[in-house]
Each structure stands twice: as C-alpha cells, then as structure tokens.
KEFI-607229 format. One line per 10 residues: number of its first residue (from 1); for each residue x, y, z of C-alpha. Coordinates in steps of 0.001 Angstrom, whole numbers, plus 500000, padded with zeros to 6 digits. Each point is the difference from the previous one (the first is absolute). Layout:
BEGIN
NUM = X/Y/Z  ...
END
This chain:
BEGIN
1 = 518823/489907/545654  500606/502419/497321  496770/502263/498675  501170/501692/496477  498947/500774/496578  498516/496615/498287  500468/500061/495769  496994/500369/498572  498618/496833/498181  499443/499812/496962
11 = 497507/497958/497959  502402/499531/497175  504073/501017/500006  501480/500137/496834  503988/501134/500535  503255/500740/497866  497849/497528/497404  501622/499374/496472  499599/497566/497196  502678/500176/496932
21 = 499308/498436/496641  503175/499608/498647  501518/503086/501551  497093/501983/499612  498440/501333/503037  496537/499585/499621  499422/500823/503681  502987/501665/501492  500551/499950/504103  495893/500906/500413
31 = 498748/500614/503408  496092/500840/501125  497839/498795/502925  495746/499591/499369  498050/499903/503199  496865/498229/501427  497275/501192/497783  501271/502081/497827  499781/500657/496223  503290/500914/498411
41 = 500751/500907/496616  503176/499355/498183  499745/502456/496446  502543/500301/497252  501039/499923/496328  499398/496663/498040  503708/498134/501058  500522/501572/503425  499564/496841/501671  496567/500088/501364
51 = 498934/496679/498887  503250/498167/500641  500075/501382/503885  496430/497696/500133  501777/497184/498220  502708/499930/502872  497109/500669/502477  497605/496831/499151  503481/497938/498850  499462/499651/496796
61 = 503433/501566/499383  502824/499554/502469  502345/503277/501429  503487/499800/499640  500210/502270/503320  498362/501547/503000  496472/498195/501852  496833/500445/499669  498053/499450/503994  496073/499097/500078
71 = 499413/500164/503646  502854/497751/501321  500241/498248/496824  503112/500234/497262  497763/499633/496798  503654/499995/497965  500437/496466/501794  496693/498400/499113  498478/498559/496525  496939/501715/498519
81 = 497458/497627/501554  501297/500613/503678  499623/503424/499395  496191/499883/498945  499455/498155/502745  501977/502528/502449  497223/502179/499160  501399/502015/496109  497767/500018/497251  501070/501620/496564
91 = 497853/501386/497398  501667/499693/496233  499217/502649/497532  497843/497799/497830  497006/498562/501491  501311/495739/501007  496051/498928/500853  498515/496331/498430  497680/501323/497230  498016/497025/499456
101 = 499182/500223/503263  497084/502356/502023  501163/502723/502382  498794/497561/502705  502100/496913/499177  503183/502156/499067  499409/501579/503931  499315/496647/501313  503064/498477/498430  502488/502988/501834
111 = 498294/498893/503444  503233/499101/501704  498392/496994/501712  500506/497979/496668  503901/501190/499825  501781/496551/500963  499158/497055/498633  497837/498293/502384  498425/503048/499859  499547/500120/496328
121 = 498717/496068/500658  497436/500352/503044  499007/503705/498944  496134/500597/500228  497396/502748/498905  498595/500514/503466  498406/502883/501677  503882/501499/501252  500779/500453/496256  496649/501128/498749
131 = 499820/502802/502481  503517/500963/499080  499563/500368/496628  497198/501355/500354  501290/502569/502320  503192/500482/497730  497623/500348/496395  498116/502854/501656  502899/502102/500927  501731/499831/496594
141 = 496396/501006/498603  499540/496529/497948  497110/498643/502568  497738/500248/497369  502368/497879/497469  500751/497135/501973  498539/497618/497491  501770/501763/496873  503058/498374/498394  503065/502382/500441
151 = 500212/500222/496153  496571/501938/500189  501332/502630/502215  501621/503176/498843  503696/501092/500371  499295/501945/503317  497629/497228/501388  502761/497453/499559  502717/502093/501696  497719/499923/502886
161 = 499077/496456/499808  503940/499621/500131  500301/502251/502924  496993/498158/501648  502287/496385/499773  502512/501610/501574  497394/501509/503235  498802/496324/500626  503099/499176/500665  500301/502469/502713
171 = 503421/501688/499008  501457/502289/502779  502018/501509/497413  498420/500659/495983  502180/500613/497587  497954/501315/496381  502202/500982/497043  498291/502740/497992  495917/498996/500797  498531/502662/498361
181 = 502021/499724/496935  496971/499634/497061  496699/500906/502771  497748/502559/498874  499657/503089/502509  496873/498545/502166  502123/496664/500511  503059/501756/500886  497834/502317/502436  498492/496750/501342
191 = 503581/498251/500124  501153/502985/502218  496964/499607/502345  500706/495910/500072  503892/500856/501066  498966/502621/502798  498038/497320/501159  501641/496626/500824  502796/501969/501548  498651/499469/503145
201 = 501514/496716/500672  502949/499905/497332  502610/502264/498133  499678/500664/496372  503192/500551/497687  499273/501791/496944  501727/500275/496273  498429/502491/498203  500152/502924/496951  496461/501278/500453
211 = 500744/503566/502491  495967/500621/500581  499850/496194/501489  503242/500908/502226  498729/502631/501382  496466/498497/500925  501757/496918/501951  504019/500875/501063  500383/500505/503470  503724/500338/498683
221 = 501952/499659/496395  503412/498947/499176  501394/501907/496720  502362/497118/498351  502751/500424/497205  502315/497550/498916  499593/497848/502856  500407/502798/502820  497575/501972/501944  500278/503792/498765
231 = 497424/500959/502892  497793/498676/502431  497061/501739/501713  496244/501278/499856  498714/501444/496376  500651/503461/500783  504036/499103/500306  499336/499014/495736  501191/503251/499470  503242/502268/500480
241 = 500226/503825/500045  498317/500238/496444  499715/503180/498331  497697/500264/496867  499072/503383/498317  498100/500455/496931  499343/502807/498239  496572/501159/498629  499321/498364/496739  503037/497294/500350
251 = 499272/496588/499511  502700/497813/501956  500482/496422/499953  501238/497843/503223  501454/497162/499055  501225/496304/501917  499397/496687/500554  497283/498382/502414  500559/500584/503572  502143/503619/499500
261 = 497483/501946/501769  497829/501832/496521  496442/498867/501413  501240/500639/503550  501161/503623/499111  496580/500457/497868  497811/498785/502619  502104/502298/502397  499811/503152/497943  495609/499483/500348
271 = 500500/499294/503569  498892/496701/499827  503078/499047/501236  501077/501914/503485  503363/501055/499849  502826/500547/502890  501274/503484/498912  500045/502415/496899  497736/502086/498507  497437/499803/496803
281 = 499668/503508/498168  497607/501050/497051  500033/503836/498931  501812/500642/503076  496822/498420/502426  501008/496984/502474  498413/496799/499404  501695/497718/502317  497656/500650/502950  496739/499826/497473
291 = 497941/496439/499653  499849/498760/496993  496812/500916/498735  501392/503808/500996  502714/499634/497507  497544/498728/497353  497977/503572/500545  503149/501732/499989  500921/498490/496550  502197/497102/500096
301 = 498435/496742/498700  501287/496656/499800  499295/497180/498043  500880/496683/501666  501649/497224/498573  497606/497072/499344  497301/503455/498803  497958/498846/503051  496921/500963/497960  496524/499197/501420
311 = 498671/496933/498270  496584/499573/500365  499472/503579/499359  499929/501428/496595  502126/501987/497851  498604/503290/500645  498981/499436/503832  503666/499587/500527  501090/502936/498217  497243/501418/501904
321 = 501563/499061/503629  503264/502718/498823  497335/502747/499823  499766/500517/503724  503316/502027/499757  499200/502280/497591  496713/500987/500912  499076/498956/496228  496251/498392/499965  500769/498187/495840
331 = 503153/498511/498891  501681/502515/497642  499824/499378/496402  503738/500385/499222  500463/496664/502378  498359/497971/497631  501441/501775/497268  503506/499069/501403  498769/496051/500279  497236/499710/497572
341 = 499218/496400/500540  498800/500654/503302  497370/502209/498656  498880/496937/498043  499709/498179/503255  498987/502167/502193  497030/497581/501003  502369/496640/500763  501251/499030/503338  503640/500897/500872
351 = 500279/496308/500299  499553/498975/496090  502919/502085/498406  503385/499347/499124  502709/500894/501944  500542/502815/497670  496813/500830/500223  500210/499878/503583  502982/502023/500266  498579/502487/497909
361 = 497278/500318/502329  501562/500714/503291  501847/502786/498218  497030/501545/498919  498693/499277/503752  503047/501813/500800  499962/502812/497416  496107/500649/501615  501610/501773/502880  501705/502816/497747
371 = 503820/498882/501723  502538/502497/499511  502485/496588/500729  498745/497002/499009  501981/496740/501070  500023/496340/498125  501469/497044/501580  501168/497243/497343  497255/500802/497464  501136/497728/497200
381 = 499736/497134/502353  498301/497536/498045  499104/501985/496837  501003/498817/496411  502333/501965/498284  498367/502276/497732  497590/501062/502837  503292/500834/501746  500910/502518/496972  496655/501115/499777
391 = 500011/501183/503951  503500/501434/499688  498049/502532/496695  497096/500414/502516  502480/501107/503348  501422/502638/498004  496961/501233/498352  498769/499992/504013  502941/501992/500982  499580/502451/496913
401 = 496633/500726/500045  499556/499710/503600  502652/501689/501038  500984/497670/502990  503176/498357/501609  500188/496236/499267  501921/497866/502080  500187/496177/498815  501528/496885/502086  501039/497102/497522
411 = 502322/497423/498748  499515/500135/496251  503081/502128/498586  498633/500383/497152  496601/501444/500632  501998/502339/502256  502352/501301/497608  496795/500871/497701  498145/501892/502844  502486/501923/502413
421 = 501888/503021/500047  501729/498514/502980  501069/496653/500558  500889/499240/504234  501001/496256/500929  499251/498837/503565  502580/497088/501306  499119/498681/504003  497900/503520/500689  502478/502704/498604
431 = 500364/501995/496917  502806/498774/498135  499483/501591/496650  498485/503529/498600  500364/500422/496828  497928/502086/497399  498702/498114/496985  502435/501294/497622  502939/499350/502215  498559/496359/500816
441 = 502053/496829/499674  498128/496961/499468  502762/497476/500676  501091/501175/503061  496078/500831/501064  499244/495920/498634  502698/498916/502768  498024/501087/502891  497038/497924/498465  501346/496726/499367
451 = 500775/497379/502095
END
C-alpha cells in the first residue's frame, strides 16, 4: 500500500480554459481553482473577460479549449440545465425576477421541487415550501415584502430577491455578475453581510468593479486582462512596489480604469487597508504603523468614493463629526464660504442632497480636520458636468488658500487635466506614467483608460 501526498480537491477546477470568437481570444489558456466555501473575486477593466469566464462556467457559451471540473463533473460536457441541477447557479447583471409577481411567488417558483415537469404538474404550496421561503425571504432582508409585487421593490431589493431564487435552490456554487452595480451604500453594506453569510454551506464567485465591496467579502481576488489572470492572491498582493511622492502644495492626479488598484492604494495610504511592506511618510513622520484615525490627527484625510456621508444626520452635524481632529468646537466660516450651499442647508439631513451636494459635504467633513494631505477617491462619480468644473475651481482654491497637498484618484481625463500639476496612471498596481501637467499627453494617457 502506498501512503503519499493526495491533490488537494477542489470545489471548482477551471484549467488551460479558452474561448475564441473568430480568432479573438476572449479567454486565453485561463487556469484558477475556488474552494469549499469560499468567496472569490474576479476584478478587471470593462472587456477583460470577466463576464464571458461565467458564460463558459454556467454553459451559456461553449470553450473552444481546456475543462472546467465541478467536483467530479466536466461542466464543458453538459447543457445549461444539467449544470443547474449539478448544483451552479448564475446571477446576470440585470435583475431576471417575474415583476408581476410578489417576492413570495417569484421564491416559490425557483423551489427546485417544481423543476421537471411532473414536478411543475403535481407541485403544491405545502408547509416544506412555505417554511423555505420563508426562511430564504428573511435572509435576503425582504421578510417583510413577501406580499409585494417585484415591480414595487427597489433596484437593490430586486438584486436580492434575484439572489434569494438562486439560495432556494440550494446552489453549492453562486455565481453573481456585478450585484452591487446601482445599490445605495446601506444595501451594498447589507449585500456584503448576506455574502459572508451563506458561505457556510456553498462557494460564491464574484464579478465585480466596486473595491470597498471586495474588500468587505474576498477571501481571495483574481486581477483579469484580456482574458488572462495578471495576479492572483489576497487584497494586499493589489499592489506592487509603488512609490508616490508629492510635494507640499502639488495637486496630482492618479489615473486608470476600474480594478487598477486607485481605491486600493487610497484606502492603503489611510491604513484602512493593511499592507505587506513599504512605508507611508508625511513631513518626514511614519504613518504606516499608525491606525487610521492616527493619520487623520496627523493630517491626512480622505474622502471616500461613494462620500459615505451620514444620512440621517444633518448638514452641519456631519461637518461637525471632522471637528474631533482639530480640536475646533464650530465649523470654520471659510468652509462654508468654500461651498456656500451647504450653509443654506445646514439644517437638512445628509440624506436629502444631491450627489454634488453630497460630495461637497464630505469634503468639507474632510477639510474640518485642518489636513495638510487631503485624499479623494473618484469624486466626480455621479456628478453632472458643470458641478464637475465647479469642484475642479473649488480644489484649487482649497490648495491655494489652504495651502495643502491634494492627491485625487479618477477616471475622468478631463477633470484631471484641469486640476493637477501631476498626472500618474496606475495599470495592474504599478506606476506606469509620471508626467507633469504641462508635459501631459492625453492620447497616450486615454489608452490606459479605455477598453
């Protein structure tokens, strides 16, 4: 009998996968292995393949190469049905519930004992499915909706009425394509706290652009470009040997697509983010081994994409929260001199502005703790134009008067060129470009943002 080293198994195999469309390579010779309950993350410019490696997953498109194992199962051998029923549900981008129907009946329609067609015939509302859905509704936080028609539920509540169809059906392996894509912050918060959850008896595979929602579930990510895997690991492997300096009163610009590593390297510079190795200096004092709220009193501020303002509490209260830092007891005056329209709502929830108006206000929040750096991740996410030009005036005017360091993440080339002395590009982690603004090309820098 001979004792030796068993492979290890793997929940799902994909190896030396590829799928050409007329001699393009939209996958090209992909391997990665997903165990028993975990949540991986596959990130990656718009085009990279993402989408099309969960097409050849669930069957929906067929590989020209290479096999994709589900226990002891070849899924490339099987038609999408058999692989539902091996245990595979998939998630599309956009919502696929019944709207004229009520959370219940679009749950009790995905309960796989109506899947064949005797099924379908003999298929009863007993106490089995009750419970189930029942059970299912209240962990996708729609218990309280059961009787509402899916049409009557907002974006968020139908991606997890979606999700929910799936659960009933008692996947071992989830598939979701971008679920947060539209959800405010709560139901993204709420969608990370679902995912963390049913892990316990299946695997989750995850698409996704939104950084903040990959780090609150990934037990690992998968960096994809043009159909190959740049890097595979945990968050902190995101990014490689960077070196950033800016000098006092510079305002730089880092520019790439989604998935590059700009929130990652933000969220890493407040410590939010624990990093493997390298240092964080300001004035010539290491921040690397400070907590966050350390490097807040020590003058670095960040402003998070999404402005993850407080909503139910007012204008001024959440100015008010930034005041801790500075030792300040009143918001300065020159704050709402710099955005004048939150003087004039001072006394609204956080909730009942704009974006703009929003975005305003967590940069005043920020501004409240005197930063001698302050950070913004993607803040014309979302805004209308001439908002956008009107922030760009306002940055400056911050940076002038203020006399601080400004450090911007963002994909908008435009708004970049109007606001930096220094324009860096980030491609898969690494600085690729540093150029100063007057040395800046904006075809070459457009390259690294398109598809």
């Amino acid at each position: 009998m001979l004792i030796g080293h068993q492979p290890k198994e793997f929940l799902l195999s994909v190896e030396a996968l590829t799928v050409s469309f007329d001699g393009f390579k939209a996958v090209n010779d992909l391997s990665f292995y997903v165990d028993e309950n975990e949540i991986r993350v596959i990130i990656g410019p718009n085009g990279a393949g993402k989408t099309t490696v969960l097409d050849l997953i669930c069957g929906k498109t067929k590989a020209t190469s290479g096999s994709i194992h589900f226990r002891d199962k070849d899924l490339t051998k099987m038609k999408e049905n058999q692989i539902v029923q091996a245990g595979v549900g998939r998630k599309f981008q956009t919502p696929s519930i019944y709207d004229d129907l009520t959370v219940f009946e679009n749950l009790e329609i995905s309960f796989p004992r109506g899947r064949t067609v005797f099924g379908a015939l003999t298929f009863t509302r007993d106490a089995a499915v009750r419970d189930r859905v029942h059970e299912v509704a209240e962990m996708i936080f729609l218990k309280d909706r059961l009787n509402v028609k899916a049409e009557l539920l907002s974006h968020g509540q139908k991606q997890w009425l979606e999700i929910g169809m799936l659960l009933i059906q008692d996947p071992e392996l989830l598939m979701l394509d971008e679920p947060v894509a539209g959800m405010s912050v709560s139901e993204r918060v709420k969608t990370a706290e679902l995912l963390n959850r049913i892990i316990k008896d299946r695997s989750v595979l995850v698409i996704e652009h939104d950084m903040k929602f990959v780090e609150d579930i990934a037990h690992k990510v998968t960096v994809l470009h043009q159909g190959q895997i740049l890097s595979e690991g945990g968050q902190s492997e995101v990014l490689h040997g960077l070196n950033v300096s800016v000098a006092p009163n510079e305002i730089i610009a880092i520019m790439g697509r989604n998935g590059m590593g700009k929130t990652t390297l933000m969220k890493s510079l407040m410590g939010i983010v624990p990093t493997r190795s390298g240092s964080v200096t300001m004035e010539g004092a290491e921040l690397s081994t400070l907590k966050s709220y350390e490097r807040v009193a020590k003058g670095l501020a960040y402003v998070p994409q999404g402005r993850m303002i407080f909503s139910a509490m007012t204008v001024k209260e959440n100015i008010e929260t930034g005041l801790v830092a500075s030792g300040e007891t009143e918001v300065p005056g020159d704050i709402y001199e710099l955005f004048p329209v939150l003087l004039e709502m001072k006394s609204r929830r956080g909730g009942n502005l704009s974006g703009g108006q929003q975005q305003q206000l967590a940069i005043a929040r920020a501004l409240a703790t005197k930063p001698k750096v302050l950070l913004l991740d993607e803040p014309t996410e979302g805004i209308q134009p001439s908002i956008i030009r009107e922030m760009a005036r306002t940055l400056k005017r911050i940076r002038d008067e203020r006399g601080l360091s400004i450090v911007v993440s963002e994909q908008v080339l435009s708004f970049a060129l109007d606001i930096a002395d220094r324009v860096l590009v980030i491609e898969n982690g690494e600085i690729v470009r540093d150029d100063a603004r007057e040395g800046v090309d904006a075809a070459q820098i457009s390259k690294y943002l398109s598809v």
